[in-house]
C-alpha positions in Angstrom: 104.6 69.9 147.7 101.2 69.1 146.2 99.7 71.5 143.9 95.9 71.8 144.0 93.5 71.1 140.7 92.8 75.1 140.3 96.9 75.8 140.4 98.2 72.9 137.8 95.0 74.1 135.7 97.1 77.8 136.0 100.0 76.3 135.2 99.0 74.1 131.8 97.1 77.4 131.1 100.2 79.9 131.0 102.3 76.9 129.2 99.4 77.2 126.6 99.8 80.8 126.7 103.8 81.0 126.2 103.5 78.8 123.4 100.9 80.6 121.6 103.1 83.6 122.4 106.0 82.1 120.4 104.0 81.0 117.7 102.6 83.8 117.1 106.1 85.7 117.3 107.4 83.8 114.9 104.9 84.2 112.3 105.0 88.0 113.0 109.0 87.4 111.9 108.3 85.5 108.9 105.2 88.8 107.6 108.1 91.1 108.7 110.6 88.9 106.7 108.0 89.3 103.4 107.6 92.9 104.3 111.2 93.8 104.2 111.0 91.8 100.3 108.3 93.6 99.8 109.5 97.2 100.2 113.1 96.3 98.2 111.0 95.5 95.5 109.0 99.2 95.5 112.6 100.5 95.9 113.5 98.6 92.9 110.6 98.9 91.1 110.9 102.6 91.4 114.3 102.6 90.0 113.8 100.7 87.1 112.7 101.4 83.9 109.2 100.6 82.4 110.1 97.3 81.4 109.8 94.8 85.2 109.3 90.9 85.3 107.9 89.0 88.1 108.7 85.6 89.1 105.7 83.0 88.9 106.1 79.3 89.5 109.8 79.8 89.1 109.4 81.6 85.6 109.9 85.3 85.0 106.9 87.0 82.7 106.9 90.6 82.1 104.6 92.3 83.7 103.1 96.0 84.0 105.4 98.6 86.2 102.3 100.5 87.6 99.9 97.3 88.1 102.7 95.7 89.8 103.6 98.6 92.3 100.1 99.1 92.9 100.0 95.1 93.6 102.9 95.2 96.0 101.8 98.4 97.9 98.4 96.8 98.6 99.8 93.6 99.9 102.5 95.8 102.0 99.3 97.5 103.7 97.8 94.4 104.6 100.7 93.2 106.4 101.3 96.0 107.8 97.4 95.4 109.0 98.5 92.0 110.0 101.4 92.7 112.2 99.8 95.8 113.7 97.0 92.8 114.8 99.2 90.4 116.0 101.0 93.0 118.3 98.0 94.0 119.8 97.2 90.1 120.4 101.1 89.6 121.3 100.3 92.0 124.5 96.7 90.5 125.6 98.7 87.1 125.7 101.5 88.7 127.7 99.2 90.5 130.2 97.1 87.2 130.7 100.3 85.1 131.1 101.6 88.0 133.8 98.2 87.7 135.7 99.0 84.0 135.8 102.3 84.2 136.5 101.7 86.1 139.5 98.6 83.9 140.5 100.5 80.8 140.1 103.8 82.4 142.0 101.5 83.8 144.9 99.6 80.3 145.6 102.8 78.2 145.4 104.5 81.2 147.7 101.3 80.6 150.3 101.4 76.7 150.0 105.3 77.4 151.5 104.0 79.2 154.2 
């Protein structure tokens, strides 16, 4: 069966689209991933007492309970920012790829006929 220009451009176009998908899955696993550090470290951070350390460059320097709390919350809220984003992109790729999908399926299914 041939496929016309319009249809294989369809087709490379949800490929595109599926891969972009994936990517940007898996970068949403790896912020979640940090995240998950992230809050363990408030847990731990509120269990200790006023003496913490953080690591830097594979050293551990002491470092201020309250500045470092405040530290981690803020970079907790911006990946919480950051996934909340990539969801919302996560489901404009899926939609498009769906409309595709159902473009692609319905001109192959004619092209049958």
């Amino acid at each position: 069966m041939d496929i016309d220009e319009a249809t294989a451009r369809k087709i490379q176009e949800l490929q595109i689209l599926e891969q972009n998908l994936q990517n940007s899955i898996m970068q949403k696993q790896t912020i979640q991933m940090e995240l998950s550090e992230i809050s363990n470290a408030l847990k731990d951070l509120k269990k200790s007492d006023d003496e913490v350390y953080r690591l830097a460059g594979g050293i551990m320097l002491k470092a201020n309970k309250v500045d470092l709390t405040r530290e981690l919350e803020e970079k907790k809220k911006i990946l919480d920012l950051r996934i909340s984003s990539m969801e919302k992109q996560e489901n404009i790729l899926e939609e498009k790829a769906e409309k595709l999908k159902k473009d692609v399926s319905e001109t192959l299914t004619k092209k049958r006929n």
